[in-house]
C-alpha positions as CSV (number, residue, x, y, z in Angstrom):
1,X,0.0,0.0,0.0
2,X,1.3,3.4,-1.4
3,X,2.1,5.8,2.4
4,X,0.9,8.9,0.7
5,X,-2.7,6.6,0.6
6,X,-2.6,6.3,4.2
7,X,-1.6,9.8,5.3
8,X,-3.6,11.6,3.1
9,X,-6.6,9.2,3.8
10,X,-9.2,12.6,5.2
11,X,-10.9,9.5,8.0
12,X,-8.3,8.3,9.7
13,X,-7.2,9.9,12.8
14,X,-3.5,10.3,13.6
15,X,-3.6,7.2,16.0
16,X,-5.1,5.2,13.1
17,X,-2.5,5.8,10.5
18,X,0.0,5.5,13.2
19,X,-1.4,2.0,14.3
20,X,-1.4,1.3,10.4
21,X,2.5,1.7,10.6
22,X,2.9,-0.5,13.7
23,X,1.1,-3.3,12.7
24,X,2.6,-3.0,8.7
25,X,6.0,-3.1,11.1
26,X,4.7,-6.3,13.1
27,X,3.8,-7.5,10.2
28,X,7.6,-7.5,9.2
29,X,6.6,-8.4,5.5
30,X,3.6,-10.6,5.4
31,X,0.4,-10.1,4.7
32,X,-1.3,-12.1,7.4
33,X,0.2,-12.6,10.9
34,X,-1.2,-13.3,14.4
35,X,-1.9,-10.3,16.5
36,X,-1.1,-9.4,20.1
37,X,-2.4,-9.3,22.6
38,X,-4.7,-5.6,22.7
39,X,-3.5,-5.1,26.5
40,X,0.5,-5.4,24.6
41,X,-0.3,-3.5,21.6
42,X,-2.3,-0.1,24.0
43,X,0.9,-0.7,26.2
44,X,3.6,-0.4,23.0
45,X,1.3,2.6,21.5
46,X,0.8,4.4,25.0
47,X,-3.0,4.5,23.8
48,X,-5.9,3.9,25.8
49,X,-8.6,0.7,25.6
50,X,-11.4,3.5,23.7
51,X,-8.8,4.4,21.0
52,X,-7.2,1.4,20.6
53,X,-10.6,0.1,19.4
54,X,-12.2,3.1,17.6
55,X,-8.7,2.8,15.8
56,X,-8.9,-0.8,14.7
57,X,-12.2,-0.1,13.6
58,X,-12.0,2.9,11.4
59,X,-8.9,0.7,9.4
60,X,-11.3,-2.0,9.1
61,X,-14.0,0.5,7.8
62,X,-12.1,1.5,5.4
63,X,-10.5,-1.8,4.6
64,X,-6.7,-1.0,5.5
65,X,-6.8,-4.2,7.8
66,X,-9.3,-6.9,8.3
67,X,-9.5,-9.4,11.9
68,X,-9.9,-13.2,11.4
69,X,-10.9,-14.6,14.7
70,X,-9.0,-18.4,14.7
71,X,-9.8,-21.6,16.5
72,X,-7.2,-24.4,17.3
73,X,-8.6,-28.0,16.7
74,X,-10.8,-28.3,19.5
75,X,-13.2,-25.5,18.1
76,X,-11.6,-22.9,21.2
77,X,-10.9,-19.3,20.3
78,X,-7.3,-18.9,19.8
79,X,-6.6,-15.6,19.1
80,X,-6.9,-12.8,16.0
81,X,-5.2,-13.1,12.7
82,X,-4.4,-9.4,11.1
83,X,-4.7,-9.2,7.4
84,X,-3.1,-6.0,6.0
85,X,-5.3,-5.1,2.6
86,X,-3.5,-4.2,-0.5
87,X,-6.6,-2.3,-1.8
88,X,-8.7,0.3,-0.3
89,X,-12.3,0.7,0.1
């Protein structure tokens, strides 16, 4: 995804796009990986529990990211895959 997209994107707040770049840097290169913990990820980003969610949802809005909730064999939750989108909505 092309940076000047993302900063010059009118919805997104300044916390969004900056969450954009940390989990493009989690990432490190793929295009799906497991997410951490929210508690880990509000600690990293000094950011409350409001933003922190108001954030992931306005990137899923406008389809910069979507959430896969997983399951291990036993049908349990077992945590959130991140998918960073290669198109916008």
């Amino acid at each position: 995804m092309d940076i000047q997209v993302i900063m010059q994107h009118r919805n997104l707040t300044m916390q969004a796009k900056a969450m954009y770049f940390y989990l493009v840097g989690v990432a490190d290169g793929a295009q799906e990986f497991k997410l951490k913990p929210p508690t880990e990820i509000r600690n990293e980003l000094n950011i409350g529990d409001c933003a922190y969610h108001s954030n992931i949802k306005l990137l899923q809005k406008y389809g910069f990211i979507e959430m896969i909730r997983t399951k291990d064999s036993t049908g349990r939750y077992s945590g959130i895959v991140c998918k960073i989108c290669s198109e916008v909505i």
